[in-house]
TORVOPA-734657 format. One record per atom (N, C-alpha, C): residue number from 1; residue in three letters; atom name; z, x, y. Coordinates in pm, 1 decimal, always signed. Atoms other than C-alpha are relative to their C-alpha. Example, Ala and Ser with C-alpha at 12.3 -4.5 7.8 and 13.67 -1.06 7.14 Angstrom:
@num=1&residuo=Ala&atomo=N&pz=+0.0&px=+89.0&py=-119.0
@num=1&residuo=Ala&atomo=CA&pz=+780.0&px=+1230.0&py=-450.0
@num=1&residuo=Ala&atomo=C&pz=+0.0&px=+90.0&py=+120.0
@num=2&residuo=Ser&atomo=N&pz=-6.0&px=-82.0&py=-119.0
@num=2&residuo=Ser&atomo=CA&pz=+714.0&px=+1367.0&py=-106.0
@num=2&residuo=Ser&atomo=C&pz=+73.0&px=-77.0&py=+109.0
! end
This chain:
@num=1&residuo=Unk&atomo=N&pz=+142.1&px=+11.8&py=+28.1
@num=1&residuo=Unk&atomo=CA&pz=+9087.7&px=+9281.4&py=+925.8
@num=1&residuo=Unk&atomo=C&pz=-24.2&px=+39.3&py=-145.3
@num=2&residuo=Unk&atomo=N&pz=+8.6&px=-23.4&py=+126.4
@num=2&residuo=Unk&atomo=CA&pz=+8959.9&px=+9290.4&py=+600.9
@num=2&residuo=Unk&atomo=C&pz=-116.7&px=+126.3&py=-27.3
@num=3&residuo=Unk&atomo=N&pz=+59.8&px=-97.7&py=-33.2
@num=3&residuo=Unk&atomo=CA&pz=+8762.1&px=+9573.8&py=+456.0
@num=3&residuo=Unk&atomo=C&pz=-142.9&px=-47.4&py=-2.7
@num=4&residuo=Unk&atomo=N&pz=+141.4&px=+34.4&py=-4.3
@num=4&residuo=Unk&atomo=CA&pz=+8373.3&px=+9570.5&py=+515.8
@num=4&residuo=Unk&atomo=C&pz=-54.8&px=+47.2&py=-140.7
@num=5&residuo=Unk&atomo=N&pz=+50.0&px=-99.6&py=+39.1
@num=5&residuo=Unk&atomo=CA&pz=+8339.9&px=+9825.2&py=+294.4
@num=5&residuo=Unk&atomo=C&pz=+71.5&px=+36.1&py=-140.6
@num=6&residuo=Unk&atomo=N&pz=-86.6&px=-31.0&py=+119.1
@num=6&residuo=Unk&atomo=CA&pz=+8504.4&px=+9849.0&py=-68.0
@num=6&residuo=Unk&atomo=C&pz=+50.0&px=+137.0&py=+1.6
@num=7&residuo=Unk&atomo=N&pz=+0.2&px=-141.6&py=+43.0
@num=7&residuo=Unk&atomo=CA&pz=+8453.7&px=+10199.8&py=-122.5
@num=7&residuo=Unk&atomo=C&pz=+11.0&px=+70.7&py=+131.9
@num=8&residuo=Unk&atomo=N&pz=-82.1&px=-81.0&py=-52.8
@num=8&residuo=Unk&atomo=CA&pz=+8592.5&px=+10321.4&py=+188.9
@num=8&residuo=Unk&atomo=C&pz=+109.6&px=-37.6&py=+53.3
@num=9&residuo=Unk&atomo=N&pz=-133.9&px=-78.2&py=-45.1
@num=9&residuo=Unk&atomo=CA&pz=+8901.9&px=+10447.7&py=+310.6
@num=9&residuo=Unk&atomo=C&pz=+42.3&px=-126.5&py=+111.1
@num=10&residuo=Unk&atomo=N&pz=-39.6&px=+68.1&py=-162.6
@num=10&residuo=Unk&atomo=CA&pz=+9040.7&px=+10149.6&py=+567.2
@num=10&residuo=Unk&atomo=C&pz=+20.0&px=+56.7&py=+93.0
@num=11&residuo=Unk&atomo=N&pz=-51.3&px=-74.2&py=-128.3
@num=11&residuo=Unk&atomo=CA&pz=+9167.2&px=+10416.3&py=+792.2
@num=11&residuo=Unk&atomo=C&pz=-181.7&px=+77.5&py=+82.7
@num=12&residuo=Unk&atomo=N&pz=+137.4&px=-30.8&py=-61.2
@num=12&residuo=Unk&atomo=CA&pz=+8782.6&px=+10570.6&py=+828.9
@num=12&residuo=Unk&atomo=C&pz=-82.7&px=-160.4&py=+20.8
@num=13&residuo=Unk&atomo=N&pz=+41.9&px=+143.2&py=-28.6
@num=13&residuo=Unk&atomo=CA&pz=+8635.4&px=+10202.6&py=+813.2
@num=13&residuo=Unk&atomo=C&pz=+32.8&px=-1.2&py=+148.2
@num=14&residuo=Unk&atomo=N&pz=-56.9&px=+27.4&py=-146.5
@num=14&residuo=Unk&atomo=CA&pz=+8890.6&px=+10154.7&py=+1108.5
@num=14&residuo=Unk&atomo=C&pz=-96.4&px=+60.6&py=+64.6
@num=15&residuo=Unk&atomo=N&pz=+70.5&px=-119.5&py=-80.8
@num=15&residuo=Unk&atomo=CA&pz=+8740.5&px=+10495.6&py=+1272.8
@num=15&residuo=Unk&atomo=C&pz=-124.0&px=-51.5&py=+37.0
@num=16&residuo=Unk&atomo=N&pz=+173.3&px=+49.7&py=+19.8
@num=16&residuo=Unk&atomo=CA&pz=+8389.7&px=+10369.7&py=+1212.8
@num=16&residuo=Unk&atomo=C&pz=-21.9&px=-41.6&py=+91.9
@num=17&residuo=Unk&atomo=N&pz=+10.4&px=+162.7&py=-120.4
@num=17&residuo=Unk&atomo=CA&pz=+8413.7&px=+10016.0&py=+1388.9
@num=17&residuo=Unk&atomo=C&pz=+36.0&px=+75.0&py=+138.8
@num=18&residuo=Unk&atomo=N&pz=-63.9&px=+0.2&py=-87.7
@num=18&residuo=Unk&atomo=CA&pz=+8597.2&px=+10202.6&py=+1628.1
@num=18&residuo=Unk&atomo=C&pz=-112.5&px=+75.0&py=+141.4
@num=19&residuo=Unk&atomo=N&pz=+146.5&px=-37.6&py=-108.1
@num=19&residuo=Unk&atomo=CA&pz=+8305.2&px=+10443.3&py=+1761.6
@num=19&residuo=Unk&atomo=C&pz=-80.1&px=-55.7&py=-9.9
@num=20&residuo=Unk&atomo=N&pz=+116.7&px=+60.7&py=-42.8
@num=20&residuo=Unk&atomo=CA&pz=+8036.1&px=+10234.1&py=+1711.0
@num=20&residuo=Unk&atomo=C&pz=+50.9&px=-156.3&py=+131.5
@num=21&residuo=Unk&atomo=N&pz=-41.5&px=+105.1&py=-122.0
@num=21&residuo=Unk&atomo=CA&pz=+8269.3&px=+9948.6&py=+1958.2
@num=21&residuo=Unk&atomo=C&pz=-55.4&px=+102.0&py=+150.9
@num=22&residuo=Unk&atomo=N&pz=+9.9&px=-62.3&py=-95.0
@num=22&residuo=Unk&atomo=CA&pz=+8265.9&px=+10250.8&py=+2207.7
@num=22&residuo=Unk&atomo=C&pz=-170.9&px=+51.3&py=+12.5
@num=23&residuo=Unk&atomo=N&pz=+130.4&px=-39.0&py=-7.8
@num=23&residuo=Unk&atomo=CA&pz=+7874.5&px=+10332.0&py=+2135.6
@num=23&residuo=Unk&atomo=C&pz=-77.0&px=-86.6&py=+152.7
@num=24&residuo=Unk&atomo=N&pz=+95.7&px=+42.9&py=-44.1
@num=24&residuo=Unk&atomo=CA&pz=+7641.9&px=+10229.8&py=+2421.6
@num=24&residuo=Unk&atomo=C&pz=-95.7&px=-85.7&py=-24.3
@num=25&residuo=Unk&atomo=N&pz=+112.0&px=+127.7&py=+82.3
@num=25&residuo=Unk&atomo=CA&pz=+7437.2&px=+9946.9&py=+2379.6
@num=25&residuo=Unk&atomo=C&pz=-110.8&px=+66.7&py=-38.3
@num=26&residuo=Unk&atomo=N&pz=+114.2&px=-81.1&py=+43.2
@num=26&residuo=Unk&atomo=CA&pz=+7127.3&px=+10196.4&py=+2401.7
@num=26&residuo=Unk&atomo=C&pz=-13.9&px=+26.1&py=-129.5
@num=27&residuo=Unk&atomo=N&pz=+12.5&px=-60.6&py=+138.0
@num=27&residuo=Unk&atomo=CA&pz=+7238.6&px=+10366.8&py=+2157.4
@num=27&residuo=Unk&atomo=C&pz=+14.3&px=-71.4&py=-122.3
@num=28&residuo=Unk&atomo=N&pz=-2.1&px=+97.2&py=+112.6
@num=28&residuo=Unk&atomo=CA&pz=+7288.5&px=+10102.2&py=+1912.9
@num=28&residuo=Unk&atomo=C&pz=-138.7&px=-96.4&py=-17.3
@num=29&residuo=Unk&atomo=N&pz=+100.8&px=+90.7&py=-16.9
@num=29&residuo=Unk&atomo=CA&pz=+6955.8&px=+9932.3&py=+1987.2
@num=29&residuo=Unk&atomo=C&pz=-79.1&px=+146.6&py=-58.4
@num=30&residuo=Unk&atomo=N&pz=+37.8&px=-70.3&py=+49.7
@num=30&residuo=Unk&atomo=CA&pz=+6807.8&px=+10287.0&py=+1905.3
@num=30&residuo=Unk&atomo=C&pz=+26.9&px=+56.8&py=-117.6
@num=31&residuo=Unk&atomo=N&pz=-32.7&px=-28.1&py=+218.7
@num=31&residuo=Unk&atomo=CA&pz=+6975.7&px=+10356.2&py=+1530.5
@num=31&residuo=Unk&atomo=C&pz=-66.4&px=-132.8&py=-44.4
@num=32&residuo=Unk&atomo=N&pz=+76.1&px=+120.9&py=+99.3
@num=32&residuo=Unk&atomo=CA&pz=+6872.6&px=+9973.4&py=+1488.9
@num=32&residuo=Unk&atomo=C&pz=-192.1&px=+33.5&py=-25.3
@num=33&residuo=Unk&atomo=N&pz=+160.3&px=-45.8&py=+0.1
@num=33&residuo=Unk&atomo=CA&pz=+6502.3&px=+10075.4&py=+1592.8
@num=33&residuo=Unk&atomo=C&pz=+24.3&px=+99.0&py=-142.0
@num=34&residuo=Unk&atomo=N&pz=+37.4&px=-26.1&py=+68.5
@num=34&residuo=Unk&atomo=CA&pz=+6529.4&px=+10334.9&py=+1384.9
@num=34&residuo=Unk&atomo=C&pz=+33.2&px=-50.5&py=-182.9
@num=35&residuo=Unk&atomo=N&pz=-11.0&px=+54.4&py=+131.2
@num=35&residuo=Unk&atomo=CA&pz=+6667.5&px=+10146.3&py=+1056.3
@num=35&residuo=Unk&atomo=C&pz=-81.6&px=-111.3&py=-35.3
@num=36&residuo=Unk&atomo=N&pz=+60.9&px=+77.8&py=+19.4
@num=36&residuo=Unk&atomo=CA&pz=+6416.6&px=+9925.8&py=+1098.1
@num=36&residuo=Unk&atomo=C&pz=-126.0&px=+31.7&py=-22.8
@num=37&residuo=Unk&atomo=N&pz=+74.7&px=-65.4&py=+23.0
@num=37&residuo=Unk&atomo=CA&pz=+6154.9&px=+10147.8&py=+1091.4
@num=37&residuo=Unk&atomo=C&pz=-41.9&px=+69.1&py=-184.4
@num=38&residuo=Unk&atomo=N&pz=-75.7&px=-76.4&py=+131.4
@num=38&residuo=Unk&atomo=CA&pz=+6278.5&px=+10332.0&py=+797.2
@num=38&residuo=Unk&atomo=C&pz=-50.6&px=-127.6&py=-104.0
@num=39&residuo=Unk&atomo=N&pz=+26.5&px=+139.7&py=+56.9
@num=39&residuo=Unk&atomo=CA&pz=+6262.1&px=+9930.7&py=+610.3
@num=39&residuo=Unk&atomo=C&pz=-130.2&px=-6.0&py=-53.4
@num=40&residuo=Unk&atomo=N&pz=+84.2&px=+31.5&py=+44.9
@num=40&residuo=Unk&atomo=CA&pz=+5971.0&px=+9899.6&py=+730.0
@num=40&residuo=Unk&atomo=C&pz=-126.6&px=+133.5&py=-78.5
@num=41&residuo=Unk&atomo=N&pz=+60.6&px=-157.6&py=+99.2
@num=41&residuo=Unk&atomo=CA&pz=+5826.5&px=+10246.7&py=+563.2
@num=41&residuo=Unk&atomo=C&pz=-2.3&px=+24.4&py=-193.6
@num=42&residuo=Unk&atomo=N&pz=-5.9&px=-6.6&py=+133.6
@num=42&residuo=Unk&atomo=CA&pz=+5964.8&px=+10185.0&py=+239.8
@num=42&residuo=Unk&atomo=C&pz=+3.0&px=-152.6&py=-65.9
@num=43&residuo=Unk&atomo=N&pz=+79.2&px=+88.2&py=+36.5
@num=43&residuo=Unk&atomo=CA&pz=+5861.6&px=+9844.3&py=+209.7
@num=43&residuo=Unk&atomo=C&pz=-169.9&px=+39.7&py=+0.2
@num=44&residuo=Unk&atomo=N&pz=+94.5&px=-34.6&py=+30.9
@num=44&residuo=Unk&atomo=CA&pz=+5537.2&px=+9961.0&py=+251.5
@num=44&residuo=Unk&atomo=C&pz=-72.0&px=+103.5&py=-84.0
@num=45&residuo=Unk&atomo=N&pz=+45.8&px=-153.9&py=+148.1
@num=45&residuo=Unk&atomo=CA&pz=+5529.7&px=+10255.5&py=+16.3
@num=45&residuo=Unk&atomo=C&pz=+10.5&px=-102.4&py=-130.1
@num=46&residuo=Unk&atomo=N&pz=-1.8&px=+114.7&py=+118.4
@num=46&residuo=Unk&atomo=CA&pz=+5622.4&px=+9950.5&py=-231.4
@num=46&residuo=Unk&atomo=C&pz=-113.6&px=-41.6&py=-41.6
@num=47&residuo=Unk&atomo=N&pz=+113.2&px=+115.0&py=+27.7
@num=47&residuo=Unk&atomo=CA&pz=+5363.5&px=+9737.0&py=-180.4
@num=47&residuo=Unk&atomo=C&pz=-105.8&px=+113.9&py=-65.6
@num=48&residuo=Unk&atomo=N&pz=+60.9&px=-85.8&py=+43.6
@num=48&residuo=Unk&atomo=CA&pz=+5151.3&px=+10073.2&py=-201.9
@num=48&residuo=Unk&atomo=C&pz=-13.5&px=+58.0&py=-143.7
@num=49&residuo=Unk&atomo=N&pz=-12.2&px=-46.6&py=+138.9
@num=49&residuo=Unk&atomo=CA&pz=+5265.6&px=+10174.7&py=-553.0
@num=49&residuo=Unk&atomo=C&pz=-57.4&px=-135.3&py=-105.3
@num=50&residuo=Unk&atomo=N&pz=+16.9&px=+143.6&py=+90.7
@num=50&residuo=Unk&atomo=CA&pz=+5271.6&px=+9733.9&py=-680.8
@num=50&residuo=Unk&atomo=C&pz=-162.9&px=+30.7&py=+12.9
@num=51&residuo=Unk&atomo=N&pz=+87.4&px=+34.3&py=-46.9
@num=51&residuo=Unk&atomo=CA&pz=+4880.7&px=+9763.0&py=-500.5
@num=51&residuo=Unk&atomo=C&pz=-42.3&px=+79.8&py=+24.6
@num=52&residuo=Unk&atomo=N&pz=+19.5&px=-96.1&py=+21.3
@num=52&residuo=Unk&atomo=CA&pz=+4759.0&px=+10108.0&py=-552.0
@num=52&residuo=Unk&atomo=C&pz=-146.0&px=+38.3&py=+91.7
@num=53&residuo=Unk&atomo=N&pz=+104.0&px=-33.6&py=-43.3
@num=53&residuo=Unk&atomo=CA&pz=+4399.7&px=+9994.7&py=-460.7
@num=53&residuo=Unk&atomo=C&pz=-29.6&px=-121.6&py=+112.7
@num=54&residuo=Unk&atomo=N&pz=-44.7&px=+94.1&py=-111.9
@num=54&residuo=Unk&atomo=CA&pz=+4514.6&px=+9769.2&py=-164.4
@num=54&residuo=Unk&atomo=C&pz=-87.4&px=+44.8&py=+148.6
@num=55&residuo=Unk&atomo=N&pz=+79.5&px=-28.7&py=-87.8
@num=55&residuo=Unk&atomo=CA&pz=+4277.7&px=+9790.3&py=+171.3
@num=55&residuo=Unk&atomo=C&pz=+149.2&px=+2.2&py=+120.1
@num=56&residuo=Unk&atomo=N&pz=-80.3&px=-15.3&py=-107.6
@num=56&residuo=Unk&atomo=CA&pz=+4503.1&px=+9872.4&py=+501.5
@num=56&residuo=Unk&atomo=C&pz=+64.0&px=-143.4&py=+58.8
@num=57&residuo=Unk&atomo=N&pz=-34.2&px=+150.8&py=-4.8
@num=57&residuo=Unk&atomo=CA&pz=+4458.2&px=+9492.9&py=+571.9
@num=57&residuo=Unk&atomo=C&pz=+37.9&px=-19.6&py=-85.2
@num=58&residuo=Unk&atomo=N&pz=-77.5&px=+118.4&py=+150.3
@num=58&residuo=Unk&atomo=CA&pz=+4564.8&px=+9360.1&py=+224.6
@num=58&residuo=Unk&atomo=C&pz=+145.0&px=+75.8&py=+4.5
@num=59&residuo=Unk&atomo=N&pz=-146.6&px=-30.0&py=-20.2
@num=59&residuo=Unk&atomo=CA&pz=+4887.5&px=+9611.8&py=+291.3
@num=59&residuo=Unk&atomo=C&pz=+78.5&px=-48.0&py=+133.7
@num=60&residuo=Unk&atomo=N&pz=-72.3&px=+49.8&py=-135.9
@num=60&residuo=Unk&atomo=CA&pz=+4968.8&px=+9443.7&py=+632.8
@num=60&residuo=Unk&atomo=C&pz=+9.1&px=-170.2&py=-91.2
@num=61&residuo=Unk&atomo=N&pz=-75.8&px=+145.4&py=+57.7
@num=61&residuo=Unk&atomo=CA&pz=+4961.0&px=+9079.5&py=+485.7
@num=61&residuo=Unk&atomo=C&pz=+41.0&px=+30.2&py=-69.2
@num=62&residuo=Unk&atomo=N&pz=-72.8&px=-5.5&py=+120.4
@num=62&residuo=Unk&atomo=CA&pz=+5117.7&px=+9187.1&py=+182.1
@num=62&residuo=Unk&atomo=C&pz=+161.3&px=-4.0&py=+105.6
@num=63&residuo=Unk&atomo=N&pz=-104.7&px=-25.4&py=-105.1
@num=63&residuo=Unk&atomo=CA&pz=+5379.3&px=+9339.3&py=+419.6
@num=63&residuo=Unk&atomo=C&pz=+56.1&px=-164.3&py=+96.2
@num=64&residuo=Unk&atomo=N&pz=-69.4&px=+157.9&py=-20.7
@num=64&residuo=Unk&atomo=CA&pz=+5399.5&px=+9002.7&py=+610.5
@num=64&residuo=Unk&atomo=C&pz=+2.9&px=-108.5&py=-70.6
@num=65&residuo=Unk&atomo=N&pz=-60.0&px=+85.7&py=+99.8
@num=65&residuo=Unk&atomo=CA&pz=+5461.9&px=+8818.0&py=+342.6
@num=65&residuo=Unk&atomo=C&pz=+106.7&px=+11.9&py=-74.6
@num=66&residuo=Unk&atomo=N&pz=-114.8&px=-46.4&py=-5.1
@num=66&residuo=Unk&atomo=CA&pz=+5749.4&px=+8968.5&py=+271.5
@num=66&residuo=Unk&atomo=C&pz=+90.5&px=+30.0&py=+130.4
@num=67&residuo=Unk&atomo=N&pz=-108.0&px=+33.8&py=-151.1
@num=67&residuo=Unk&atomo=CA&pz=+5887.6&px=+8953.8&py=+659.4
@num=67&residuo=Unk&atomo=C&pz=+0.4&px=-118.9&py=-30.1
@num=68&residuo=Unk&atomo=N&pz=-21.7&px=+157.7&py=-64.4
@num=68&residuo=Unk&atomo=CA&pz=+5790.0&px=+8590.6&py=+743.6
@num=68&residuo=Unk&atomo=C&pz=-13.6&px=-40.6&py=-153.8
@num=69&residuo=Unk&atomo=N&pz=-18.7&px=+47.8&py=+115.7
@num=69&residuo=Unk&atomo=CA&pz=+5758.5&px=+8496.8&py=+342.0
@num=69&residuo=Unk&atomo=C&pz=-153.0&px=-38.6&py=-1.8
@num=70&residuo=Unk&atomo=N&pz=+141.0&px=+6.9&py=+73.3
@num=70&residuo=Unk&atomo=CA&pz=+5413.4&px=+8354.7&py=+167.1
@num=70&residuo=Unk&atomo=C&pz=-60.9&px=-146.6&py=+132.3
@num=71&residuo=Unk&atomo=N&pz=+11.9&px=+135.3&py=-71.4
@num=71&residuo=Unk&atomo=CA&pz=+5390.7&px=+8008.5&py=+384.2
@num=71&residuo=Unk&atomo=C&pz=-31.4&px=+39.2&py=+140.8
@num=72&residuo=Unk&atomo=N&pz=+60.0&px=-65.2&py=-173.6
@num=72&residuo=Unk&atomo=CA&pz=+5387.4&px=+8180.7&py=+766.4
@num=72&residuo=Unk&atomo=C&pz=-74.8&px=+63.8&py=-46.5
@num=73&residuo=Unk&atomo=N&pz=+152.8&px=-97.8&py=+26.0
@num=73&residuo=Unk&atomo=CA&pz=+5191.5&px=+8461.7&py=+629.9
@num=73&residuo=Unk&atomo=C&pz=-150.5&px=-89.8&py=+4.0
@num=74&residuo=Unk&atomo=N&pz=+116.7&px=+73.5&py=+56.2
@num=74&residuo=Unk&atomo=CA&pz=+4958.0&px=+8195.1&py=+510.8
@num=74&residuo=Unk&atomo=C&pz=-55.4&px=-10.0&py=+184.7
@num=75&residuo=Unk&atomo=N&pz=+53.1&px=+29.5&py=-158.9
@num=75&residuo=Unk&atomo=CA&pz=+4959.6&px=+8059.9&py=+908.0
@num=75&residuo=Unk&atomo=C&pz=-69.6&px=+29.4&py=+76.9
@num=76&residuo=Unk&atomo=N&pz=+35.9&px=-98.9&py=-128.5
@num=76&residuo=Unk&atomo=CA&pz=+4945.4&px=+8357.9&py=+1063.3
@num=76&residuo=Unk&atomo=C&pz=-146.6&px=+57.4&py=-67.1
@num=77&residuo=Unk&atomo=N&pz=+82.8&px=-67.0&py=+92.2
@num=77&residuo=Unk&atomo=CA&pz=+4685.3&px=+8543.9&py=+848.5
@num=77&residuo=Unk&atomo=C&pz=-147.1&px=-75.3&py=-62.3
@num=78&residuo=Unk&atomo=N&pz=+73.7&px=+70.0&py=+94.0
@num=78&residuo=Unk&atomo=CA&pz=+4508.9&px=+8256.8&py=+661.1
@num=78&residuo=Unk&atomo=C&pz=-1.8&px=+74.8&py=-114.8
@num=79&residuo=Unk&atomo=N&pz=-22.2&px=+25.3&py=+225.3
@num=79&residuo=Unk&atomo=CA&pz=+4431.0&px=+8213.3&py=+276.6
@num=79&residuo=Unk&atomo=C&pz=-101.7&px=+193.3&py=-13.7
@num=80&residuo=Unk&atomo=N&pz=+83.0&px=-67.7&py=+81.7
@num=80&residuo=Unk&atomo=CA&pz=+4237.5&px=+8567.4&py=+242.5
@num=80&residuo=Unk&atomo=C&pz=+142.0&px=+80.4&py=-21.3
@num=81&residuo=Unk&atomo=N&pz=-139.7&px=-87.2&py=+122.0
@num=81&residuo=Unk&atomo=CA&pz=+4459.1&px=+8816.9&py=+17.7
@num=81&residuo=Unk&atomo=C&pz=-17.4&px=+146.9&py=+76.6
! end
Protein backbone atom coordinates (compact mmCIF):
# COMPACT_ATOMS: atom_id res chain seq x y z
CA UNK A 1 0.00 0.00 0.00
CA UNK A 2 1.24 3.20 -0.65
CA UNK A 3 1.62 5.91 1.91
CA UNK A 4 -1.51 8.21 2.56
CA UNK A 5 0.44 10.28 4.41
CA UNK A 6 4.02 11.71 3.41
CA UNK A 7 5.03 12.84 6.66
CA UNK A 8 4.33 9.80 8.50
CA UNK A 9 6.08 6.91 9.62
CA UNK A 10 4.52 3.80 7.32
CA UNK A 11 4.72 1.62 10.31
CA UNK A 12 2.23 4.22 12.40
CA UNK A 13 0.23 4.96 9.05
CA UNK A 14 -0.04 1.04 9.08
CA UNK A 15 -1.18 1.30 12.98
CA UNK A 16 -3.61 4.04 12.08
CA UNK A 17 -5.62 2.24 9.18
CA UNK A 18 -5.34 -0.53 11.38
CA UNK A 19 -7.56 0.83 14.43
CA UNK A 20 -9.73 2.85 12.66
CA UNK A 21 -10.53 -0.84 10.32
CA UNK A 22 -11.30 -2.25 13.89
CA UNK A 23 -13.34 1.08 14.99
CA UNK A 24 -17.13 0.58 15.13
CA UNK A 25 -19.12 2.00 12.59
CA UNK A 26 -20.71 4.29 15.44
CA UNK A 27 -17.85 5.42 16.23
CA UNK A 28 -16.67 6.51 12.97
CA UNK A 29 -19.98 8.13 12.01
CA UNK A 30 -19.46 10.13 15.35
CA UNK A 31 -15.64 11.67 14.74
CA UNK A 32 -17.21 12.27 11.12
CA UNK A 33 -20.18 14.24 12.87
CA UNK A 34 -17.89 15.80 14.73
CA UNK A 35 -15.33 16.95 11.83
CA UNK A 36 -18.00 18.17 10.19
CA UNK A 37 -19.15 20.29 12.63
CA UNK A 38 -15.83 21.70 13.40
CA UNK A 39 -15.89 22.70 9.08
CA UNK A 40 -18.81 23.86 9.51
CA UNK A 41 -17.73 26.43 12.54
CA UNK A 42 -14.83 27.67 10.86
CA UNK A 43 -16.35 28.24 7.68
CA UNK A 44 -18.56 30.34 9.34
CA UNK A 45 -16.23 32.37 11.49
CA UNK A 46 -14.85 33.14 7.78
CA UNK A 47 -17.62 34.36 6.24
CA UNK A 48 -17.99 36.36 9.66
CA UNK A 49 -14.61 38.15 9.49
CA UNK A 50 -15.01 38.54 4.93
CA UNK A 51 -18.85 40.03 6.24
CA UNK A 52 -18.37 41.62 9.54
CA UNK A 53 -21.81 43.37 9.20
CA UNK A 54 -23.58 40.22 7.72
CA UNK A 55 -27.37 39.53 9.18
CA UNK A 56 -27.70 35.71 10.58
CA UNK A 57 -29.57 35.12 7.23
CA UNK A 58 -26.95 36.68 4.85
CA UNK A 59 -24.39 34.23 7.00
CA UNK A 60 -26.53 31.06 6.24
CA UNK A 61 -26.68 31.76 2.38
CA UNK A 62 -23.29 32.93 2.35
CA UNK A 63 -22.56 29.58 4.11
CA UNK A 64 -24.64 27.73 1.41
CA UNK A 65 -22.99 28.98 -1.18
CA UNK A 66 -20.08 27.64 -0.33
CA UNK A 67 -21.67 23.92 0.43
CA UNK A 68 -23.96 23.61 -2.66
CA UNK A 69 -21.84 26.56 -4.63
CA UNK A 70 -23.53 30.06 -6.01
CA UNK A 71 -26.11 28.31 -8.66
CA UNK A 72 -28.12 25.82 -5.95
CA UNK A 73 -27.79 28.46 -3.40
CA UNK A 74 -29.43 30.65 -5.95
CA UNK A 75 -32.39 27.68 -6.13
CA UNK A 76 -32.64 27.01 -2.85
CA UNK A 77 -32.53 30.55 -1.33
CA UNK A 78 -33.38 32.79 -4.35
CA UNK A 79 -31.55 36.01 -5.73
CA UNK A 80 -31.66 37.99 -2.20
CA UNK A 81 -27.92 38.29 -0.75
Amino acid sequence: MSALFPDTHPKMEAMQIEIIRRMPSWKKISIMEGLNETVKALAISGIKERHPNATPQEIQRLLAELALGAELARKVYGHAN
